[in-house]
N, CA and C atoms as a LAMMPS dump frame, in Angstrom:
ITEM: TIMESTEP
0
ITEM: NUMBER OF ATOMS
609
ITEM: BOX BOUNDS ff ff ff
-5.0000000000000000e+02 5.0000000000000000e+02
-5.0000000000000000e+02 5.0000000000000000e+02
-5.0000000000000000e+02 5.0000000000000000e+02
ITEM: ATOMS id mol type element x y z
1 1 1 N 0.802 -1.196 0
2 1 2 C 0 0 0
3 1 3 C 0.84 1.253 0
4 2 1 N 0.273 2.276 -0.241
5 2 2 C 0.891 3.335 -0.142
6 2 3 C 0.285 4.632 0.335
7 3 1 N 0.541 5.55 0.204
8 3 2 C -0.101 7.091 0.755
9 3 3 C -1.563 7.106 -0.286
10 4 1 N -1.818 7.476 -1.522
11 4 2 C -2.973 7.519 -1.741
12 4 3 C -3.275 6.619 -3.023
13 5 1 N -4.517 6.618 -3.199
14 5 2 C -5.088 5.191 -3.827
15 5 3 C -4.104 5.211 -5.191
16 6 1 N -3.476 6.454 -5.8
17 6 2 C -2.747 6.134 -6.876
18 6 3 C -1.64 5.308 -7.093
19 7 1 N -0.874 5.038 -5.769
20 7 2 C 0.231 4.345 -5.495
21 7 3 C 0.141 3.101 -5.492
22 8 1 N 0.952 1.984 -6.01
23 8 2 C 1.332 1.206 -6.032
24 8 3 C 0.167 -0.063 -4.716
25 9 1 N 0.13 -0.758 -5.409
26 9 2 C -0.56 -1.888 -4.573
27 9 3 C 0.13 -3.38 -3.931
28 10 1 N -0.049 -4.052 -3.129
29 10 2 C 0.256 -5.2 -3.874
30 10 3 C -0.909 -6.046 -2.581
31 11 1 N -0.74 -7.509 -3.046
32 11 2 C -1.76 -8.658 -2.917
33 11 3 C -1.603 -8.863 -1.454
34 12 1 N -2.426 -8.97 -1.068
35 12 2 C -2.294 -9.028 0.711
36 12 3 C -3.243 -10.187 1.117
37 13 1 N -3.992 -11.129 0.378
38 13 2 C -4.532 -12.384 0.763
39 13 3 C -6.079 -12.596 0.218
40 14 1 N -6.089 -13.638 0.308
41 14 2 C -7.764 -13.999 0.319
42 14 3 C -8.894 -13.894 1.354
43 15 1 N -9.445 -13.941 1.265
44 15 2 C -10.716 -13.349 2.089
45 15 3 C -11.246 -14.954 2.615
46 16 1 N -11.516 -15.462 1.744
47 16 2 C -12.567 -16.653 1.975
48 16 3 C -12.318 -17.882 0.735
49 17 1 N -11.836 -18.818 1.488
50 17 2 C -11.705 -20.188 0.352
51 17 3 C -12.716 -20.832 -0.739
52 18 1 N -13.841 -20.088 -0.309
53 18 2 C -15.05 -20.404 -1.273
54 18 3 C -15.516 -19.45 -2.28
55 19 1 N -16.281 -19.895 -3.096
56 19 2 C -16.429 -19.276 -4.354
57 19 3 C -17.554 -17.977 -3.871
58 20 1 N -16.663 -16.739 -4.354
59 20 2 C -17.377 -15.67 -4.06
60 20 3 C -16.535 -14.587 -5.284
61 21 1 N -18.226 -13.572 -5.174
62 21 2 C -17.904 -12.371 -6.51
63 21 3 C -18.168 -11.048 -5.452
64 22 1 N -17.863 -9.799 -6.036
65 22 2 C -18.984 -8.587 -5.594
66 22 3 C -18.636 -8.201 -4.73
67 23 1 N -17.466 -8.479 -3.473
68 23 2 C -17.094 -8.092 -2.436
69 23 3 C -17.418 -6.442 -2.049
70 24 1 N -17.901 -6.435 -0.819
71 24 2 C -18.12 -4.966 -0.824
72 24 3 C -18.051 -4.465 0.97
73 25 1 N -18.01 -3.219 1.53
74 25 2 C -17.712 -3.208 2.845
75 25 3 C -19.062 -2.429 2.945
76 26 1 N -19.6 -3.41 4.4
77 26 2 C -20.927 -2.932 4.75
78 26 3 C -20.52 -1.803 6.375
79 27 1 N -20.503 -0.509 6.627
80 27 2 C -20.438 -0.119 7.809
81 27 3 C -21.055 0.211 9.274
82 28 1 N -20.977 0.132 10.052
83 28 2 C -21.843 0.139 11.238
84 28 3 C -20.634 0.185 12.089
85 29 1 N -21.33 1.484 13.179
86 29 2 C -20.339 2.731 14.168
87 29 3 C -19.509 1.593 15.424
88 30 1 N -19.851 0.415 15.404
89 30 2 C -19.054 -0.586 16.217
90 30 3 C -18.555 -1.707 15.257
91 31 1 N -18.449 -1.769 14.053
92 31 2 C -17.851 -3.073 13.564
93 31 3 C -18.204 -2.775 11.664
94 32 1 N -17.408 -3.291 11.267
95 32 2 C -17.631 -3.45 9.869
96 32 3 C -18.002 -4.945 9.103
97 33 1 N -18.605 -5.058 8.305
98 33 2 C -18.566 -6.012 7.366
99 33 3 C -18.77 -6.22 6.227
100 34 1 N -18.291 -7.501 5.908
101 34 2 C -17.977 -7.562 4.464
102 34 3 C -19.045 -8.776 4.109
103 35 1 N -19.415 -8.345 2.849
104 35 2 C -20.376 -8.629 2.098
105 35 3 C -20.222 -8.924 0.58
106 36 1 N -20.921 -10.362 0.398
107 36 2 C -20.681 -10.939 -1.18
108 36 3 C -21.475 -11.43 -1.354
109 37 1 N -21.416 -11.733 -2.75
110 37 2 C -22.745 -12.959 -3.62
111 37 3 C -21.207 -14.627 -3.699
112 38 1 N -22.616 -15.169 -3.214
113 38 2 C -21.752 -16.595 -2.373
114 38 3 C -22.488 -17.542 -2.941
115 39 1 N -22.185 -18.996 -2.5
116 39 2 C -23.411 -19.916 -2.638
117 39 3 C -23.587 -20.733 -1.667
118 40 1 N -24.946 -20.772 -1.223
119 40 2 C -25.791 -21.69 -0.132
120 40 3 C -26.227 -22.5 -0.435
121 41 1 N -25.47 -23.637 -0.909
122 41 2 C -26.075 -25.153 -1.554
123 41 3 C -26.33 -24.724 -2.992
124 42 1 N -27.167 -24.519 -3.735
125 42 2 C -27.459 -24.558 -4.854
126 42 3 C -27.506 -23.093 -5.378
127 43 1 N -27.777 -22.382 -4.576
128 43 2 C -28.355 -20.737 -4.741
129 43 3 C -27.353 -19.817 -4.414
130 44 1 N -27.45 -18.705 -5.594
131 44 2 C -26.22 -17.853 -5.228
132 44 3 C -26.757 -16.672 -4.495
133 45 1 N -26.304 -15.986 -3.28
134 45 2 C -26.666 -15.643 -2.407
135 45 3 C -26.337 -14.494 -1.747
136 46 1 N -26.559 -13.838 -1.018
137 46 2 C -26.184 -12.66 -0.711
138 46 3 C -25.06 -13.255 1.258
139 47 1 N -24.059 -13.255 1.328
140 47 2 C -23.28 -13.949 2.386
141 47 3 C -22.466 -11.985 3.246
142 48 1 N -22.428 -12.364 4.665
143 48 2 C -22.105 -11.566 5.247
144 48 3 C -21.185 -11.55 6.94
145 49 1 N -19.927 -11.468 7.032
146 49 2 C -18.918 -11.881 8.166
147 49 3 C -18.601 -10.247 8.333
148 50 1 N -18.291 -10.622 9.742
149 50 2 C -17.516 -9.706 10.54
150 50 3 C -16.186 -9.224 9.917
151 51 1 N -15.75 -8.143 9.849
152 51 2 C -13.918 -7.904 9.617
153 51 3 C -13.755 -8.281 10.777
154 52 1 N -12.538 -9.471 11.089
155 52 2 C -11.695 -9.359 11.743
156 52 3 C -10.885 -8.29 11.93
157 53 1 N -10.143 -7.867 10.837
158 53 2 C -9.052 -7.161 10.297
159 53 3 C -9.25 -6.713 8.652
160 54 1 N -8.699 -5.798 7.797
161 54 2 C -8.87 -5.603 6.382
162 54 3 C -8.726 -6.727 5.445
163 55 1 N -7.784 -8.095 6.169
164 55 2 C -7.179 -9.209 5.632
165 55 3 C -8.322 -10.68 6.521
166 56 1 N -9.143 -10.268 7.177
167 56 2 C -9.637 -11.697 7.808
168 56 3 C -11.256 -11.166 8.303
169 57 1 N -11.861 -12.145 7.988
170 57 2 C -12.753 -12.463 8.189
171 57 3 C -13.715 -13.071 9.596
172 58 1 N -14.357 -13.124 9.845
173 58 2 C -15.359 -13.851 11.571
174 58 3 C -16.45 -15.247 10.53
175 59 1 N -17.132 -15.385 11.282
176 59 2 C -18.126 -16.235 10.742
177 59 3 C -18.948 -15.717 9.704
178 60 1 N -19.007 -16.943 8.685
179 60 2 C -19.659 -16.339 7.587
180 60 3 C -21.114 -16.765 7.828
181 61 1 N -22.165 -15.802 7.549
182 61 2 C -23.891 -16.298 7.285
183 61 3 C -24.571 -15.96 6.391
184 62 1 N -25.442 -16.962 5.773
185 62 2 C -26.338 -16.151 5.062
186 62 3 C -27.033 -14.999 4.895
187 63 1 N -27.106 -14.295 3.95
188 63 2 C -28.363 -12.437 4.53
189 63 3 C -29.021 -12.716 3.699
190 64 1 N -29.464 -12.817 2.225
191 64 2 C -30.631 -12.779 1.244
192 64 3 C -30.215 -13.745 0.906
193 65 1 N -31.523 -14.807 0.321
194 65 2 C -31.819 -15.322 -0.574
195 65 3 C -32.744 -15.367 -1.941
196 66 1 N -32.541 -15.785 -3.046
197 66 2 C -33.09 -15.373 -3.987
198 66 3 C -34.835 -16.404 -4.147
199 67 1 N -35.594 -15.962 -3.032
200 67 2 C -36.764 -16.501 -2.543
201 67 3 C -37.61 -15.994 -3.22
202 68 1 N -38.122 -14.124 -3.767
203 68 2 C -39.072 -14.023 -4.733
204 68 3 C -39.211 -14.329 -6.086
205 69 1 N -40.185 -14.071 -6.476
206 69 2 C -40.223 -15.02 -8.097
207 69 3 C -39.326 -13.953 -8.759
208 70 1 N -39.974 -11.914 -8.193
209 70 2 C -39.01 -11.548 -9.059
210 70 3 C -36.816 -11.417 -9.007
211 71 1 N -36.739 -12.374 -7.979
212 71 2 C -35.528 -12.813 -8.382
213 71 3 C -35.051 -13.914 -8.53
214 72 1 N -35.717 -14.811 -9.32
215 72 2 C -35.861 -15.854 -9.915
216 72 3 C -35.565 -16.21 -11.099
217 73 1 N -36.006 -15.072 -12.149
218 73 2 C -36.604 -14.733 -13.38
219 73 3 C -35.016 -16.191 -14.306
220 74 1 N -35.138 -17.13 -14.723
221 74 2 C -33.971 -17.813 -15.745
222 74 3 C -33.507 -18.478 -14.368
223 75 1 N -32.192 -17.731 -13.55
224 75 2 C -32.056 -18.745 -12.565
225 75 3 C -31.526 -17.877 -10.97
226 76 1 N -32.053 -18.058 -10.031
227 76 2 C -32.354 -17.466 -8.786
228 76 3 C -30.803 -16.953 -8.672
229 77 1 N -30.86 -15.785 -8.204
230 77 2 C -29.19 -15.018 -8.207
231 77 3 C -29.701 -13.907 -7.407
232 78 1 N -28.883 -13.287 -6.061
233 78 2 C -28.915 -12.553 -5.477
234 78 3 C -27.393 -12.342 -5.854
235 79 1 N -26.688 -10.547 -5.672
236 79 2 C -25.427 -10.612 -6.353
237 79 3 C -24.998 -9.085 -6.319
238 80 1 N -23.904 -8.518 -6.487
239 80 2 C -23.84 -6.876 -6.878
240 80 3 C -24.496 -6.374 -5.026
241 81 1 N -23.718 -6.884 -4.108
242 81 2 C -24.595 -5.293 -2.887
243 81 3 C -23.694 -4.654 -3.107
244 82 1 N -24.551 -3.364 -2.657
245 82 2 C -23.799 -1.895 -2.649
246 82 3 C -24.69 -0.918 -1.441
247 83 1 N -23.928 -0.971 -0.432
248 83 2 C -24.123 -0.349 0.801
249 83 3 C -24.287 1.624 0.277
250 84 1 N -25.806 1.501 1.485
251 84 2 C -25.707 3.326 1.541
252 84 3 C -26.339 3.763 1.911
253 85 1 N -25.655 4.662 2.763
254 85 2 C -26.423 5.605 4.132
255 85 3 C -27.036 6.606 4.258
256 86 1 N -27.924 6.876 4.58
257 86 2 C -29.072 7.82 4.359
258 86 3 C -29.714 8.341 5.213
259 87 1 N -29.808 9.739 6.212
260 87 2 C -30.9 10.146 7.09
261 87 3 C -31.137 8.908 8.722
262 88 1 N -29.743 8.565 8.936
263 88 2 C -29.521 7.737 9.683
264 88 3 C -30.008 6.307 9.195
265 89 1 N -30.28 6.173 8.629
266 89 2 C -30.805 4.632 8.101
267 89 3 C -29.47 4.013 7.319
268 90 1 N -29.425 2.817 7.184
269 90 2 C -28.331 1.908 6.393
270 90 3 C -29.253 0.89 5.039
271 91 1 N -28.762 0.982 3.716
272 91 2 C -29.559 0.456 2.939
273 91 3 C -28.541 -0.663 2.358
274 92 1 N -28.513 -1.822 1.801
275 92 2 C -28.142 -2.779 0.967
276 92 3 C -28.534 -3.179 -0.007
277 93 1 N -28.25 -2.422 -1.312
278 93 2 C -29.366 -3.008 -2.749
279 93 3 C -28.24 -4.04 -3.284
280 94 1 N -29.071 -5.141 -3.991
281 94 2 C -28.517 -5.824 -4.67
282 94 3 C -28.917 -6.044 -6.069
283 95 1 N -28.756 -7.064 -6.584
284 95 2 C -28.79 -7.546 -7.704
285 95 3 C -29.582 -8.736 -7.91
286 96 1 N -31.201 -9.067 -8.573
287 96 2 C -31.588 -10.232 -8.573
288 96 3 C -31.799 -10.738 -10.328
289 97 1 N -31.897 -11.959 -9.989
290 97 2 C -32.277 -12.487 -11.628
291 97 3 C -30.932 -12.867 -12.645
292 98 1 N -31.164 -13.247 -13.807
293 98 2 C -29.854 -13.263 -14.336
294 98 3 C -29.567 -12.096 -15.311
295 99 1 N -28.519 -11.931 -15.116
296 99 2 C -27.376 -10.811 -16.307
297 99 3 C -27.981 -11.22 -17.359
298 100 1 N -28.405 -12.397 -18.043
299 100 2 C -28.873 -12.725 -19.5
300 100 3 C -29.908 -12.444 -19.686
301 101 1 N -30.74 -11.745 -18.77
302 101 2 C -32.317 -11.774 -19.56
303 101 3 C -32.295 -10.044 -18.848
304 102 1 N -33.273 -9.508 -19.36
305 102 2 C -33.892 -8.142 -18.886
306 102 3 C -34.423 -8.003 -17.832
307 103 1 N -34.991 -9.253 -17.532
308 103 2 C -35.245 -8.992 -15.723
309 103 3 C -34.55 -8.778 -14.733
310 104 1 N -32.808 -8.67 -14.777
311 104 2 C -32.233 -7.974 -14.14
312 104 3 C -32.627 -6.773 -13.312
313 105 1 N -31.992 -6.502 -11.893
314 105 2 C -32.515 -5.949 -11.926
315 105 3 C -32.578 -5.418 -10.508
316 106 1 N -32.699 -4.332 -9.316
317 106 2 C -32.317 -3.974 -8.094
318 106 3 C -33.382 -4.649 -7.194
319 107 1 N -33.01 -5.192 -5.88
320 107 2 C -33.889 -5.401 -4.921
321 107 3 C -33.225 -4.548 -3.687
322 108 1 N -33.576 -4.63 -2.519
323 108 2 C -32.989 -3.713 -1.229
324 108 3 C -33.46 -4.078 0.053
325 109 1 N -32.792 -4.219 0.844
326 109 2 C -33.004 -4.394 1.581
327 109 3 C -31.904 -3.13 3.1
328 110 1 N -33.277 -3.118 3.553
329 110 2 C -32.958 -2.074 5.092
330 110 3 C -33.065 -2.38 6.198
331 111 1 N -31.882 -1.999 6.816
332 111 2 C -31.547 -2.483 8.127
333 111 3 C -32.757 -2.204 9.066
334 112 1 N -33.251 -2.814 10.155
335 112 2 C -34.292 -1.761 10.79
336 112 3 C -33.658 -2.049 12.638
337 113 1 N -33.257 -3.27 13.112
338 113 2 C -32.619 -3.453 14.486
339 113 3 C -32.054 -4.747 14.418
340 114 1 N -31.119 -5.243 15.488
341 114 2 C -30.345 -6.497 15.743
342 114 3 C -29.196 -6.532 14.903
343 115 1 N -28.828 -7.644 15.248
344 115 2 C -27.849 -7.868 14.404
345 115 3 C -27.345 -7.879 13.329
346 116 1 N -26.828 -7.232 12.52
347 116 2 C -26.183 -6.503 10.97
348 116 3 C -26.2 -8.475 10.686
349 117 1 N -25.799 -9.576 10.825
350 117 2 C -25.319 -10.706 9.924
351 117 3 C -27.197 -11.162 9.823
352 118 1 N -27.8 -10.703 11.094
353 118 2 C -28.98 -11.97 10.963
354 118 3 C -30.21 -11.196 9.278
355 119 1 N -30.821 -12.652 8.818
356 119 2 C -32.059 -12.37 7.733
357 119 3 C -32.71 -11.68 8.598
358 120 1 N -33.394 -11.71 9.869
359 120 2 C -34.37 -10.676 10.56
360 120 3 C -34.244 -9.686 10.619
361 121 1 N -32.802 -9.016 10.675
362 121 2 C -32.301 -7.692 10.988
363 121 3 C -32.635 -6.545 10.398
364 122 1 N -33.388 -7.372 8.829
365 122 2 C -33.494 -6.487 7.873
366 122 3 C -34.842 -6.925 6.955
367 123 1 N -35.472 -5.65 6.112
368 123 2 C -36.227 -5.805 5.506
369 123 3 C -35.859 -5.962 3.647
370 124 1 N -36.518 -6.928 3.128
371 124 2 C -36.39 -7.021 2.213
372 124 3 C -37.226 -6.975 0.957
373 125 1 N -36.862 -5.471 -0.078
374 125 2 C -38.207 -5.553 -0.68
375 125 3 C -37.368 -5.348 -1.96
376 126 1 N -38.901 -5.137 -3.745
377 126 2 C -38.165 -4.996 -4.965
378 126 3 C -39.698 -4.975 -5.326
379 127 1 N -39.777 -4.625 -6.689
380 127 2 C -38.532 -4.249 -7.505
381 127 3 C -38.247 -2.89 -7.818
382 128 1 N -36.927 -2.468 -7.638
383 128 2 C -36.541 -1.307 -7.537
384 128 3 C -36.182 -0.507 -8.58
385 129 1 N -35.486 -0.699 -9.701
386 129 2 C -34.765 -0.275 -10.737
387 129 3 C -34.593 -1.591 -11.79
388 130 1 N -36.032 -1.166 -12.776
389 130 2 C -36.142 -2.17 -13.919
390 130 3 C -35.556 -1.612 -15.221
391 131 1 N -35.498 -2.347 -15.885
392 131 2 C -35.76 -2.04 -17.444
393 131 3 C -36.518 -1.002 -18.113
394 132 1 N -36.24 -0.197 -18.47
395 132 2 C -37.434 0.755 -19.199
396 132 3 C -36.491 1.74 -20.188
397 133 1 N -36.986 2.532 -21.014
398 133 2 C -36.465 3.279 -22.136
399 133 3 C -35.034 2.682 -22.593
400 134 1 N -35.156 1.899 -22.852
401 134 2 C -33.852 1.111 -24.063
402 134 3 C -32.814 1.068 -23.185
403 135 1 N -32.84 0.607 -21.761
404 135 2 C -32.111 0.169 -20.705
405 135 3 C -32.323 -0.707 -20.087
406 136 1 N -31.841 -2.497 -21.018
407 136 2 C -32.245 -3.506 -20.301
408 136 3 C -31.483 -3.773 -19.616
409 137 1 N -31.964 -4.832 -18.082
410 137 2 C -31.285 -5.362 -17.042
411 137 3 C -30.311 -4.298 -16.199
412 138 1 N -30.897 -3.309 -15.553
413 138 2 C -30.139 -1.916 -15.324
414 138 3 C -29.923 -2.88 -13.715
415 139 1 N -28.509 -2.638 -13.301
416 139 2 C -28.161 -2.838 -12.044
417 139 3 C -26.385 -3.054 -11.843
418 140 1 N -25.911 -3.49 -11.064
419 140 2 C -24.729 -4.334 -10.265
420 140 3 C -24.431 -2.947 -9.998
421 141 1 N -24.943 -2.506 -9.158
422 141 2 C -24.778 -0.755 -9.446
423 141 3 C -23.371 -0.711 -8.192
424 142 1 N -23.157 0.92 -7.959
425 142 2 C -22.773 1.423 -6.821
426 142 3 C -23.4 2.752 -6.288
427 143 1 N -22.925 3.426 -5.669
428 143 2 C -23.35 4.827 -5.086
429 143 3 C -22.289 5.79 -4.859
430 144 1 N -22.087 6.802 -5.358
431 144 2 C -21.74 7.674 -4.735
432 144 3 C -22.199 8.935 -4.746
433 145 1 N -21.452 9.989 -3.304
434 145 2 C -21.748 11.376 -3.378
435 145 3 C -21.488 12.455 -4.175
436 146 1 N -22.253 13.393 -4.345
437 146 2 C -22.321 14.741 -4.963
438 146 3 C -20.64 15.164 -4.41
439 147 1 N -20.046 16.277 -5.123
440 147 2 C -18.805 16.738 -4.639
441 147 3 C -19.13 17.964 -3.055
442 148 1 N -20.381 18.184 -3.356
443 148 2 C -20.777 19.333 -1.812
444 148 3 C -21.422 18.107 -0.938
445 149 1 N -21.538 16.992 -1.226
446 149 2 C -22.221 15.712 0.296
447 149 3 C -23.88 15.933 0.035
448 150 1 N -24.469 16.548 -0.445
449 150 2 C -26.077 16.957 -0.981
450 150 3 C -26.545 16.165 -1.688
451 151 1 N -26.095 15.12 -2.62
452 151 2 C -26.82 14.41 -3.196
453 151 3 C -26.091 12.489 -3.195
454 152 1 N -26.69 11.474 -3.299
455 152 2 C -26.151 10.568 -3.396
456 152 3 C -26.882 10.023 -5.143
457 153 1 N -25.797 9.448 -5.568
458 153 2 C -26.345 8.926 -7.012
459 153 3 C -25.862 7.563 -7.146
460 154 1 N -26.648 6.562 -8.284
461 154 2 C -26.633 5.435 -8.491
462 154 3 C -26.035 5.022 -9.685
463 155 1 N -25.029 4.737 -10.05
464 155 2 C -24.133 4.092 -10.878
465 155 3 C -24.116 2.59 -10.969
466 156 1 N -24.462 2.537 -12.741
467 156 2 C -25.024 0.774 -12.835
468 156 3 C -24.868 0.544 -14.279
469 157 1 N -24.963 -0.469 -14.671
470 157 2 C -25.117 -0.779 -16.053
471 157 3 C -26.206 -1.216 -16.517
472 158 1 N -26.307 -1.231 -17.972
473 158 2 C -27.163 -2.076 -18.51
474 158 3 C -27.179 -2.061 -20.198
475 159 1 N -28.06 -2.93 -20.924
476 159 2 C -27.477 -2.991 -22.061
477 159 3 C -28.799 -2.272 -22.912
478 160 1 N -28.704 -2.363 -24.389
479 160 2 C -29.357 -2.233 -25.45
480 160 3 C -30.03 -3.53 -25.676
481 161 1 N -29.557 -4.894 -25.771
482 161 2 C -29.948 -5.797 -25.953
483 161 3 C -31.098 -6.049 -25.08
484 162 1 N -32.349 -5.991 -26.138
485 162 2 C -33.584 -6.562 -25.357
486 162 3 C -33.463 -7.572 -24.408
487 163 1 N -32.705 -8.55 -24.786
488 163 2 C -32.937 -9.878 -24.017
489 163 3 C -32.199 -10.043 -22.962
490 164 1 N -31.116 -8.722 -22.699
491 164 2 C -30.09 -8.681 -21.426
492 164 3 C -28.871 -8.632 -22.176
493 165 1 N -28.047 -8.863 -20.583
494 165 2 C -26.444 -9.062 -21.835
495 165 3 C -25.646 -9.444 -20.794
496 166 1 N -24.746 -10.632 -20.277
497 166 2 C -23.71 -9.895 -19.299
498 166 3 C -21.882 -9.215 -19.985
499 167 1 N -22.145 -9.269 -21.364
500 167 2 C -20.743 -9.081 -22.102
501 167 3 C -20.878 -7.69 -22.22
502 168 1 N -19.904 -7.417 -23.04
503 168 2 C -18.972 -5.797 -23.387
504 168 3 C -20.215 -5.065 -24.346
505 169 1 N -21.703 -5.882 -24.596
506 169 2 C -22.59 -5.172 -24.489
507 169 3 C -23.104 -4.047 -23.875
508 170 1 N -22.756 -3.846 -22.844
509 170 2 C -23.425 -3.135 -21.92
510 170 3 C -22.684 -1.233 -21.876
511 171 1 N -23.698 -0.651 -21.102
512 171 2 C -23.126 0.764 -21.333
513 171 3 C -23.26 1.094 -19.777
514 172 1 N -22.411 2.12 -18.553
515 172 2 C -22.55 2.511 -17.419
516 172 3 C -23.704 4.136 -18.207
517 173 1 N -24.013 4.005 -16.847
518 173 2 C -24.941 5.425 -16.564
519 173 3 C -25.265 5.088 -15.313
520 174 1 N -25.267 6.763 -15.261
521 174 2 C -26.112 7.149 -13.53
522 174 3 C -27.438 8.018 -13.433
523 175 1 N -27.616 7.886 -12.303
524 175 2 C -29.059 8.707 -12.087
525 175 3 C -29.176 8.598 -10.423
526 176 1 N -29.404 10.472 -10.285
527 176 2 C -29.175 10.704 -8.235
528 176 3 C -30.658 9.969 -7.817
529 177 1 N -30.465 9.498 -6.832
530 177 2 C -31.279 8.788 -6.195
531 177 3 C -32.629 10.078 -5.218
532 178 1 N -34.022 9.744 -5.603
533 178 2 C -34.907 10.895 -4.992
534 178 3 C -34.78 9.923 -3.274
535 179 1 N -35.568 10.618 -2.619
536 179 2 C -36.19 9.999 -1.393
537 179 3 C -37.802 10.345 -1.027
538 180 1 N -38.494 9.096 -0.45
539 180 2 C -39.523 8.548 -0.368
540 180 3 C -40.07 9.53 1.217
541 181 1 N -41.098 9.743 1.475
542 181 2 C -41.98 10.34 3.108
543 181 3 C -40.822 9.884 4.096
544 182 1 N -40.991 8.054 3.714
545 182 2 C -40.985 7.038 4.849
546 182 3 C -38.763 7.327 5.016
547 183 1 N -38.327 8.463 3.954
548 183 2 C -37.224 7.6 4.085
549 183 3 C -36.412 7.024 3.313
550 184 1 N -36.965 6.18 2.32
551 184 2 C -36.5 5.077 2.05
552 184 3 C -35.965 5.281 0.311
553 185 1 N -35.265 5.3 -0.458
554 185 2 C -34.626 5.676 -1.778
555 185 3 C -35.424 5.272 -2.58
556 186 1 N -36.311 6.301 -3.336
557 186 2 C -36.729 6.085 -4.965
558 186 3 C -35.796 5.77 -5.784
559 187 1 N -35.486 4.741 -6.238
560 187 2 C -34.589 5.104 -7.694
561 187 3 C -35.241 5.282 -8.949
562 188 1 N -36.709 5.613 -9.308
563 188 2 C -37.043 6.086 -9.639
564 188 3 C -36.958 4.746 -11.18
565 189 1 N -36.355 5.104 -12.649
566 189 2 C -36.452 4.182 -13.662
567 189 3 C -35.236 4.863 -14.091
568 190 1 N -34.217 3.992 -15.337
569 190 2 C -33.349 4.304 -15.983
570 190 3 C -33.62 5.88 -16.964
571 191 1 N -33.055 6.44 -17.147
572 191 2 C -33.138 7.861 -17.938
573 191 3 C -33.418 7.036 -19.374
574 192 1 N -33.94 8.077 -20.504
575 192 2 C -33.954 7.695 -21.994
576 192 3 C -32.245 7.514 -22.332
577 193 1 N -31.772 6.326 -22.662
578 193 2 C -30.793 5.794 -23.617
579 193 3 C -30.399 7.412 -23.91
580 194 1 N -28.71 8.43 -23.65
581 194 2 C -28.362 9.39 -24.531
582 194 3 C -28.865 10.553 -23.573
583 195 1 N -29.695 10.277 -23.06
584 195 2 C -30.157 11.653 -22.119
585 195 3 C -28.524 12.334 -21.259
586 196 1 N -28.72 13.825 -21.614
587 196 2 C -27.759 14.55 -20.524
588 196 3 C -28.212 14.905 -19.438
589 197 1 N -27.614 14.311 -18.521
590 197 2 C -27.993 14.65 -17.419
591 197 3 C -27.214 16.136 -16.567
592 198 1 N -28.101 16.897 -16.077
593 198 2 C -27.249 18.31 -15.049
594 198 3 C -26.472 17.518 -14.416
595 199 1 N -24.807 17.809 -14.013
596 199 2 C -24.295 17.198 -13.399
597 199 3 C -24.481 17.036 -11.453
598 200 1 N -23.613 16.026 -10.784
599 200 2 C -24.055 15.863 -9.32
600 200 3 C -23.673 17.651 -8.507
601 201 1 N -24.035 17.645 -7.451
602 201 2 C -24.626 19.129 -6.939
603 201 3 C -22.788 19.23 -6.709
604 202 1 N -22.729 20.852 -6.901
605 202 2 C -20.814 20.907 -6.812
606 202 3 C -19.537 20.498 -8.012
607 203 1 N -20.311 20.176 -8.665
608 203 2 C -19.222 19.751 -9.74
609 203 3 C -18.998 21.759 -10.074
């Protein structure tokens, strides 16, 4: 490692001996964790451990499974979280359905009490961010902030190809995330294919 992210890297270990994608760091003011799309017997899954350390891991558990039909759609895949904090609340959207078809696509789930690893801890709803104006399978997104901290936006892909895509098909775009009475993040639908968007607040 070095002084800032431009510097030089090098390999500092594996995380976990089992087959995992999507790695991502989930935060909470006493402990951190890390979070992936895993597999639980047959189903690929949304999996979640304690940091030990930046290099080690605690016990690994299940958090989502791909249980509704709409993340089902070809073959059950929970996949892509991307942690983000909001008005004191903590959110986890993921990724359900497959990359090959258009039903791709955001689900979310929000923390509400207990324990950050347990399925109870949290609520789980969708569908959040579909397909619409010549933006199929829109998701594996991320988030980030406006340059003044005022706005948070959603960065994701998706393709032209009606039928989905997971190859070099695909095009990134973003779009800032509204908020709901309760709270809780509109993402509202993909922009028209080409649309300019005003840039994030502060540029």
């Amino acid at each position: 490692g070095g002084a800032t992210p431009w510097d030089c890297f090098s390999y500092a270990g594996q995380l976990t001996q089992d087959w995992g994608i999507d790695g991502t760091i989930l935060r909470f003011p006493s402990q951190n964790y890390f979070v992936w799309s895993c597999f639980s017997g047959t189903l690929q899954t949304l999996c979640i451990a304690p940091m030990a350390s930046p290099t080690s891991l605690g016990a690994r558990t299940v958090l989502s499974e791909p249980t509704p039909s709409w993340g089902r759609v070809d073959t059950p895949v929970n996949e892509g979280p991307a942690a983000m904090y909001h008005g004191g609340k903590t959110f986890l959207s993921f990724n359900v359905s497959f990359c090959w078809t258009s039903s791709y696509q955001l689900g979310l789930l929000t923390y509400k009490s207990g324990g950050p690893t347990l399925m109870s801890s949290w609520t789980k709803t969708g569908q959040h961010f579909s397909s619409a104006y010549g933006n199929y399978g829109p998701g594996h997104n991320g988030f980030f902030q406006s340059p003044d901290g005022t706005e948070i936006w959603n960065v994701y892909h998706a393709t032209k190809t009606t039928t989905g895509a997971c190859d070099g098909n695909r095009h990134t775009a973003a779009k800032k995330v509204s908020w709901n009475s309760d709270g809780s993040p509109n993402f509202d639908k993909p922009d028209v294919l080409g649309t300019v968007l005003a840039g994030p607040s502060g540029e």
